[in-house]
Backbone as XML, in Angstrom:
<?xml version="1.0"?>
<chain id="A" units="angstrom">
  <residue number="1" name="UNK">
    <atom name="N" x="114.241" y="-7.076" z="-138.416"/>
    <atom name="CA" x="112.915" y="-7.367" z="-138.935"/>
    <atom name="C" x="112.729" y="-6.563" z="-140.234"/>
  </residue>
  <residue number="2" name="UNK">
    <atom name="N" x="112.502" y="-6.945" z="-140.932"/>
    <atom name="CA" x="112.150" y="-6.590" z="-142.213"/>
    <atom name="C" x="110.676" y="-5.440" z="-142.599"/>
  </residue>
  <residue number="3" name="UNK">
    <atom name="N" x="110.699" y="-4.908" z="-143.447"/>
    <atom name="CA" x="110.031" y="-3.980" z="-143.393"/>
    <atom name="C" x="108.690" y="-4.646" z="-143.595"/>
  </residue>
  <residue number="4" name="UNK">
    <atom name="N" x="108.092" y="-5.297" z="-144.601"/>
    <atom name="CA" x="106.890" y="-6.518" z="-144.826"/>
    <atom name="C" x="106.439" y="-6.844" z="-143.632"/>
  </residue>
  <residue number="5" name="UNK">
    <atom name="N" x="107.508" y="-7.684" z="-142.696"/>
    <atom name="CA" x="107.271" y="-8.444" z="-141.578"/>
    <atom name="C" x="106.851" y="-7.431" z="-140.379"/>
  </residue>
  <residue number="6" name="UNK">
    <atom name="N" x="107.405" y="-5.699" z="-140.192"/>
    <atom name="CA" x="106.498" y="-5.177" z="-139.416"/>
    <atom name="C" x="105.149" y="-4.405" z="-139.578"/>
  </residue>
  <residue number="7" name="UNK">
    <atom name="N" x="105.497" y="-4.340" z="-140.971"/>
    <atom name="CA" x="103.916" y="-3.806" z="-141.788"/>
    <atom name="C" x="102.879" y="-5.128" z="-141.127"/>
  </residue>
  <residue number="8" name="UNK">
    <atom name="N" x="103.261" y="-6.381" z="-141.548"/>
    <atom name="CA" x="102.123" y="-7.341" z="-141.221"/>
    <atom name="C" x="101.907" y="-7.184" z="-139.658"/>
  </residue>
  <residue number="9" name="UNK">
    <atom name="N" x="103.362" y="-7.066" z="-138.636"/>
    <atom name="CA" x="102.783" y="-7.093" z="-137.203"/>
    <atom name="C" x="101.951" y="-5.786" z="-137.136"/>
  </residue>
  <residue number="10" name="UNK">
    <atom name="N" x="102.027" y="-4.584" z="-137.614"/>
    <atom name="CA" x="101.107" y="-3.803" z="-137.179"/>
    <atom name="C" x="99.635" y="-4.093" z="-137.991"/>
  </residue>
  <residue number="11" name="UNK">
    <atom name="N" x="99.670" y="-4.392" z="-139.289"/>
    <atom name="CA" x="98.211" y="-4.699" z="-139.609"/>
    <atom name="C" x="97.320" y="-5.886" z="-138.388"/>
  </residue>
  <residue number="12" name="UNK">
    <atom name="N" x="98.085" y="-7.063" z="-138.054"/>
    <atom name="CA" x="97.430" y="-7.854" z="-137.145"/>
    <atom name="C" x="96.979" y="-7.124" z="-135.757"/>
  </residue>
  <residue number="13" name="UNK">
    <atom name="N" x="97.504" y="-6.161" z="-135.362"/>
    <atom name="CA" x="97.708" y="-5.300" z="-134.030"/>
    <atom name="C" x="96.599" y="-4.526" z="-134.026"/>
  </residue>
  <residue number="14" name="UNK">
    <atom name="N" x="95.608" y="-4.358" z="-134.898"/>
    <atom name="CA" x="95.052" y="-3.114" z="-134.974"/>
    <atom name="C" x="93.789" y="-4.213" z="-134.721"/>
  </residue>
  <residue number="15" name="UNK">
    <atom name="N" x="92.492" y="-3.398" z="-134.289"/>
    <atom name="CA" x="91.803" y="-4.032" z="-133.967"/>
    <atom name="C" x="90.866" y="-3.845" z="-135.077"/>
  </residue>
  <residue number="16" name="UNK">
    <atom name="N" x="89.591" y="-5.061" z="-135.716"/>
    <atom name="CA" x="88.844" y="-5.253" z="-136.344"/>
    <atom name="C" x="87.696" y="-4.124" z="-136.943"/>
  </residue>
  <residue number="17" name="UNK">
    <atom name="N" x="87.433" y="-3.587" z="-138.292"/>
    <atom name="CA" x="86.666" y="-2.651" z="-138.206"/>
    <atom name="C" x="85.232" y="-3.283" z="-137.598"/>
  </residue>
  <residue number="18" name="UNK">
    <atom name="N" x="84.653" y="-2.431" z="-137.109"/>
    <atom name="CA" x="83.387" y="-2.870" z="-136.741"/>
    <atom name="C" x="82.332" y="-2.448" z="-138.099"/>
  </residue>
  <residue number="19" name="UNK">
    <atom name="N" x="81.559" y="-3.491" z="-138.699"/>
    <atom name="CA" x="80.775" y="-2.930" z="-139.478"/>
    <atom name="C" x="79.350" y="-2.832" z="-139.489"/>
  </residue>
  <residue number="20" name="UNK">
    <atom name="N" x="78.468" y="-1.948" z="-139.513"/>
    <atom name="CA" x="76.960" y="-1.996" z="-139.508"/>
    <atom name="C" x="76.403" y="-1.013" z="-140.520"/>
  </residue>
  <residue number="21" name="UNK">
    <atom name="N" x="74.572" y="-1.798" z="-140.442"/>
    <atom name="CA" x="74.292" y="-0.971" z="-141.798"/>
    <atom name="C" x="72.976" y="0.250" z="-140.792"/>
  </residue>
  <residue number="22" name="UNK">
    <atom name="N" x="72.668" y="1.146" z="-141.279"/>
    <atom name="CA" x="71.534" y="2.090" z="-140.722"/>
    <atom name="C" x="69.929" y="2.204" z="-141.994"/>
  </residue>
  <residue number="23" name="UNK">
    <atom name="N" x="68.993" y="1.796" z="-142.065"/>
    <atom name="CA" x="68.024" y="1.911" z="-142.648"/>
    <atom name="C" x="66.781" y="2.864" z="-141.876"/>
  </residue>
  <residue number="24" name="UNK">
    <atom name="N" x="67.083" y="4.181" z="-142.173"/>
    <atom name="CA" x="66.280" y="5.456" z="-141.484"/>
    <atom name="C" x="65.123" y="5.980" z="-142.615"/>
  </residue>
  <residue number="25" name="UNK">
    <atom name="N" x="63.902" y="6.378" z="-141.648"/>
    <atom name="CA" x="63.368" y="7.192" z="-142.534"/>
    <atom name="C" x="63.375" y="8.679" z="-142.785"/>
  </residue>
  <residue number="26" name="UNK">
    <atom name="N" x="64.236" y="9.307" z="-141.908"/>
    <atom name="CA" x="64.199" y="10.555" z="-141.908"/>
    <atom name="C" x="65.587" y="10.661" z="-140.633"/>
  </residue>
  <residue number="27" name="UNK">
    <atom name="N" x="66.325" y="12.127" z="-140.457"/>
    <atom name="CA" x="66.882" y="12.605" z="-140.060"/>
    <atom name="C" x="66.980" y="12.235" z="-138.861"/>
  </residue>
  <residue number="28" name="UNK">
    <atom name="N" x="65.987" y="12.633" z="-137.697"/>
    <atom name="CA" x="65.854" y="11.901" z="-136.627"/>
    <atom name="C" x="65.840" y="10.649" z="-136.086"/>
  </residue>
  <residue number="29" name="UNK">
    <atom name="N" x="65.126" y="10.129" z="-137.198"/>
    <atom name="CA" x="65.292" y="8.246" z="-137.245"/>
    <atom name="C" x="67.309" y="8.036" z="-136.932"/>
  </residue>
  <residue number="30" name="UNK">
    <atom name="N" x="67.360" y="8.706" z="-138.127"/>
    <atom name="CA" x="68.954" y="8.123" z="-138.665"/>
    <atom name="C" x="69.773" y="8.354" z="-137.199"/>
  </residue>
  <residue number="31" name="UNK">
    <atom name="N" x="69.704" y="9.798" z="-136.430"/>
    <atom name="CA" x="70.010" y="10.032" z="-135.269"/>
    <atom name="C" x="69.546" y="9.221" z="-133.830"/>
  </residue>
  <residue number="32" name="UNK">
    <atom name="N" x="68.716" y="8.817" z="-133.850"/>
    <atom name="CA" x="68.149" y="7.822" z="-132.918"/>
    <atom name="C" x="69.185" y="6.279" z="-132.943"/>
  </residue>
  <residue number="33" name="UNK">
    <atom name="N" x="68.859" y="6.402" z="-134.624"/>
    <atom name="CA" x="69.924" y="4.636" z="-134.262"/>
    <atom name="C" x="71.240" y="4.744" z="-134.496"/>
  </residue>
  <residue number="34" name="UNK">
    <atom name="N" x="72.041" y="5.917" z="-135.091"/>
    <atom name="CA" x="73.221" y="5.940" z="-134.445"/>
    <atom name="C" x="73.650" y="5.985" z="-133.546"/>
  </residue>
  <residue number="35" name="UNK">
    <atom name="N" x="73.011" y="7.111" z="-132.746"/>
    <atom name="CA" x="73.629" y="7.092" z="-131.045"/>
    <atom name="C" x="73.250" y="5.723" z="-130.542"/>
  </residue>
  <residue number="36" name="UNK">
    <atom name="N" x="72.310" y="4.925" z="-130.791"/>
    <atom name="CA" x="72.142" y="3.816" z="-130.320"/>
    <atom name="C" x="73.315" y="2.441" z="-130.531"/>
  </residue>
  <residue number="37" name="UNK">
    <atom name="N" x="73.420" y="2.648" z="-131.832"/>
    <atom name="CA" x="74.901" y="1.819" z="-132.375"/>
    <atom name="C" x="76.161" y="2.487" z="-132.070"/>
  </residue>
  <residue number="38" name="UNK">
    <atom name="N" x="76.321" y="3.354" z="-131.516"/>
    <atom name="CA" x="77.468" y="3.965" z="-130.669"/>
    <atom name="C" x="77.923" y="3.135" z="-129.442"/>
  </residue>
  <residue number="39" name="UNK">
    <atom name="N" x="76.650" y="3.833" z="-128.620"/>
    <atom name="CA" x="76.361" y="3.330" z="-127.451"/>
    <atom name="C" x="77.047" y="1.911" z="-127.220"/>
  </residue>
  <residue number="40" name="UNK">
    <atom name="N" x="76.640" y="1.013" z="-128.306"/>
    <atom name="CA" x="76.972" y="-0.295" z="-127.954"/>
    <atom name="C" x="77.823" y="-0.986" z="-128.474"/>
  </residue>
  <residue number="41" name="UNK">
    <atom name="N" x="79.024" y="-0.001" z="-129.418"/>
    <atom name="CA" x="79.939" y="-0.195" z="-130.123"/>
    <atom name="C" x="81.219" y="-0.018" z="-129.029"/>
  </residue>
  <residue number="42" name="UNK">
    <atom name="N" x="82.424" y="-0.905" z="-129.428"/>
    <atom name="CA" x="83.783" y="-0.939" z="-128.816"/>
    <atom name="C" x="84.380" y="0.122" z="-129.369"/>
  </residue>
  <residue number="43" name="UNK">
    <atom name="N" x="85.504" y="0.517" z="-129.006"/>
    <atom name="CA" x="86.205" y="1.437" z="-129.628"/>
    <atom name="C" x="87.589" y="0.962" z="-130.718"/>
  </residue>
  <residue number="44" name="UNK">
    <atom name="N" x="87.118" y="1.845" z="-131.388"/>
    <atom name="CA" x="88.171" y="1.117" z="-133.056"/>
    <atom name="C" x="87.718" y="1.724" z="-133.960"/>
  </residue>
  <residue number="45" name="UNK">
    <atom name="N" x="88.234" y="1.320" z="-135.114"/>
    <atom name="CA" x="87.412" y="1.342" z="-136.381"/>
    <atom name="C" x="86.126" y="1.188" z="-136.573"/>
  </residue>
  <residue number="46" name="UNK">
    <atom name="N" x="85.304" y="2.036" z="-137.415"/>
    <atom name="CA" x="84.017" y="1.989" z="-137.440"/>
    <atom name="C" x="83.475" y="2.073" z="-139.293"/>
  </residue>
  <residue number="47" name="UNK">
    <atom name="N" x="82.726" y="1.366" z="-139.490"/>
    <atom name="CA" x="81.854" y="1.349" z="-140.597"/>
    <atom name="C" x="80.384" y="1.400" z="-140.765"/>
  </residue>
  <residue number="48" name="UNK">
    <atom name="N" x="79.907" y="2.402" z="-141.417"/>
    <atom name="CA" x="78.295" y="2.748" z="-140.970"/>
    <atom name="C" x="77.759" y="2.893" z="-142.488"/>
  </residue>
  <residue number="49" name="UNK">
    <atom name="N" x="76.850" y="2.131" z="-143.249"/>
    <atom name="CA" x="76.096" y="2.324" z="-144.335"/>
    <atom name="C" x="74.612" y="2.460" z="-144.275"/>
  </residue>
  <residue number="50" name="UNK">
    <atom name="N" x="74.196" y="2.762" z="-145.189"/>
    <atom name="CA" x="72.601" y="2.760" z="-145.238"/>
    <atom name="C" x="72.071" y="3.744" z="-146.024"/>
  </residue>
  <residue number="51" name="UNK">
    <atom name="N" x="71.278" y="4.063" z="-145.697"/>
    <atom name="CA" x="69.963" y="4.942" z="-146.131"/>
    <atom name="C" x="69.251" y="6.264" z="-145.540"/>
  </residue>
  <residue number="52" name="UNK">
    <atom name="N" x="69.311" y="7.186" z="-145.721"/>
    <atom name="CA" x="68.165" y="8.023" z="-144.897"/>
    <atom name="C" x="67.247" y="8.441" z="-145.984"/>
  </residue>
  <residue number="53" name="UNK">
    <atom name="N" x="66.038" y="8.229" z="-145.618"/>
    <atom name="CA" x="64.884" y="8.540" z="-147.088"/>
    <atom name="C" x="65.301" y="8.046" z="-148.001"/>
  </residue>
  <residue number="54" name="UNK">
    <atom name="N" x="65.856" y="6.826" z="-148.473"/>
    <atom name="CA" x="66.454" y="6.416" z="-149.671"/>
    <atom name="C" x="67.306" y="7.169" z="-150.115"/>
  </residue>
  <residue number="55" name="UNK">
    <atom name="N" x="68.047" y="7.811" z="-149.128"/>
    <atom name="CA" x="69.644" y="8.345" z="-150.009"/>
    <atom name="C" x="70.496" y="7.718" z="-148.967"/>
  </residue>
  <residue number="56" name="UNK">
    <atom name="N" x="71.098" y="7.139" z="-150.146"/>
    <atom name="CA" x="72.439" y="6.268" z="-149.406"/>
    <atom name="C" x="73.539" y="7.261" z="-148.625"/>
  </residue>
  <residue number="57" name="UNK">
    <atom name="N" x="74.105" y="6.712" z="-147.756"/>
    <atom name="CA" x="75.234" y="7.285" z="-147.500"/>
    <atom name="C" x="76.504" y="5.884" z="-147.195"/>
  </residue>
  <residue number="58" name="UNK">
    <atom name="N" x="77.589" y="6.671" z="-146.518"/>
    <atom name="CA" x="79.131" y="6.023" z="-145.800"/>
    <atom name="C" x="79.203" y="6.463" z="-145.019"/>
  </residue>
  <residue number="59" name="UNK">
    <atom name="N" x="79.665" y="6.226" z="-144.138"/>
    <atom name="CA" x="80.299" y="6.806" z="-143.112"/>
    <atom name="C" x="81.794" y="5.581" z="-142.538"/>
  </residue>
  <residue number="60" name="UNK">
    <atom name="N" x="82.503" y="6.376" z="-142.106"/>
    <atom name="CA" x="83.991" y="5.866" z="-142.077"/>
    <atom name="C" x="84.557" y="6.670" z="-140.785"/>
  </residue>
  <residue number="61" name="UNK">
    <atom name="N" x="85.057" y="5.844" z="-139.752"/>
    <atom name="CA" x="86.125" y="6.559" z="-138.745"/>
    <atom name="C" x="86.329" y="5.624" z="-137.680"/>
  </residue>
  <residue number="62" name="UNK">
    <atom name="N" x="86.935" y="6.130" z="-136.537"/>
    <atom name="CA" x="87.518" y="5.837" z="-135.812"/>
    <atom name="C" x="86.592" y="6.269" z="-134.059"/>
  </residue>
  <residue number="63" name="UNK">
    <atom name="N" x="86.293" y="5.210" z="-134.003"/>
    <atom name="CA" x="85.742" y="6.010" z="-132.253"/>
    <atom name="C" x="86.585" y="5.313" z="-131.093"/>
  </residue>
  <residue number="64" name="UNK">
    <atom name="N" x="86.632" y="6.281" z="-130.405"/>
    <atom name="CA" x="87.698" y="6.826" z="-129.066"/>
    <atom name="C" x="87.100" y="6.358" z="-128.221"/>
  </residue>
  <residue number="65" name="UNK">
    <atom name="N" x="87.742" y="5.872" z="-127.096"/>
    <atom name="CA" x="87.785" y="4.989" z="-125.869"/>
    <atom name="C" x="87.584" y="6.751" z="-125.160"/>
  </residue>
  <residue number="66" name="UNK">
    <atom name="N" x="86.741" y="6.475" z="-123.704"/>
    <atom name="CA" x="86.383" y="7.618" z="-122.829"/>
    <atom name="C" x="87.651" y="8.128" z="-122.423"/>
  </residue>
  <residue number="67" name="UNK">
    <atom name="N" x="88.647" y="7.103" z="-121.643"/>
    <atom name="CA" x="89.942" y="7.628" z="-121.951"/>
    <atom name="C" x="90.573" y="8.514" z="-122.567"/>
  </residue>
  <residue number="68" name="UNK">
    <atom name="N" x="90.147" y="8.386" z="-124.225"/>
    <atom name="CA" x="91.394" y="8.620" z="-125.025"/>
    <atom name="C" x="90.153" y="10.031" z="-125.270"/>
  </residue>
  <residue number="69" name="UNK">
    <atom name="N" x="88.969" y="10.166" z="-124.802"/>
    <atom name="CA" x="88.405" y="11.897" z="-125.832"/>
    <atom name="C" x="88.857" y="12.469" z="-123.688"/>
  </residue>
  <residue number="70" name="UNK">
    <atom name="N" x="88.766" y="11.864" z="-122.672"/>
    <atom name="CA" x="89.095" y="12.418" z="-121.628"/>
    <atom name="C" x="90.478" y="13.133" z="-121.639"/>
  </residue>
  <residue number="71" name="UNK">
    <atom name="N" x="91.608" y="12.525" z="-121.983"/>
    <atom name="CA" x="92.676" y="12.995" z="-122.585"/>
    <atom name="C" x="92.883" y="14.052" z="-123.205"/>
  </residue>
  <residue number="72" name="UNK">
    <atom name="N" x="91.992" y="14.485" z="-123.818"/>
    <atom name="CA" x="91.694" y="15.676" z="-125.200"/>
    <atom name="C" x="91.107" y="16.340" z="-124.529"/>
  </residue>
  <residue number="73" name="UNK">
    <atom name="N" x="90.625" y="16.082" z="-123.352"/>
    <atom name="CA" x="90.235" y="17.404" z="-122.892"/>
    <atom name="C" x="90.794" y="18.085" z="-121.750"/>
  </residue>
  <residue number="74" name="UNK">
    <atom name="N" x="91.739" y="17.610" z="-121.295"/>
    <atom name="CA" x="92.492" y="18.024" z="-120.466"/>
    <atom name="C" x="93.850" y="18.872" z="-121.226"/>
  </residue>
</chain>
């Protein structure tokens, strides 16, 4: 197998980023609806934009299956 051809099988392998946006008015707001978009997020890739008080932010990562942070703590 060629090097291209397993680059592409692992890009298809990986699972979909998840993307959402956050529009907060303050600190607590912003904390309220993240843990909330956690909560109801799969585990994978993650994409988080928005606002708190009109300052933009990014946010970028990876969230862990209960499994995989249970693991880490053992």
């Amino acid at each position: 197998m060629t090097l291209l051809a397993r680059m592409a099988r692992l890009e298809a392998s990986r699972p979909p980023t998840q993307v959402a946006t956050i529009i907060a008015s303050d600190q607590e707001d912003y904390e309220t609806q993240l843990e909330g978009l956690l909560l109801r997020s799969r585990p994978g890739p993650q994409e988080v934009s928005g606002a708190i008080g009109g300052r933009a932010f990014n946010l970028t990562g990876v969230l862990k299956s209960h499994e995989e942070m249970l693991g880490e703590l053992v």
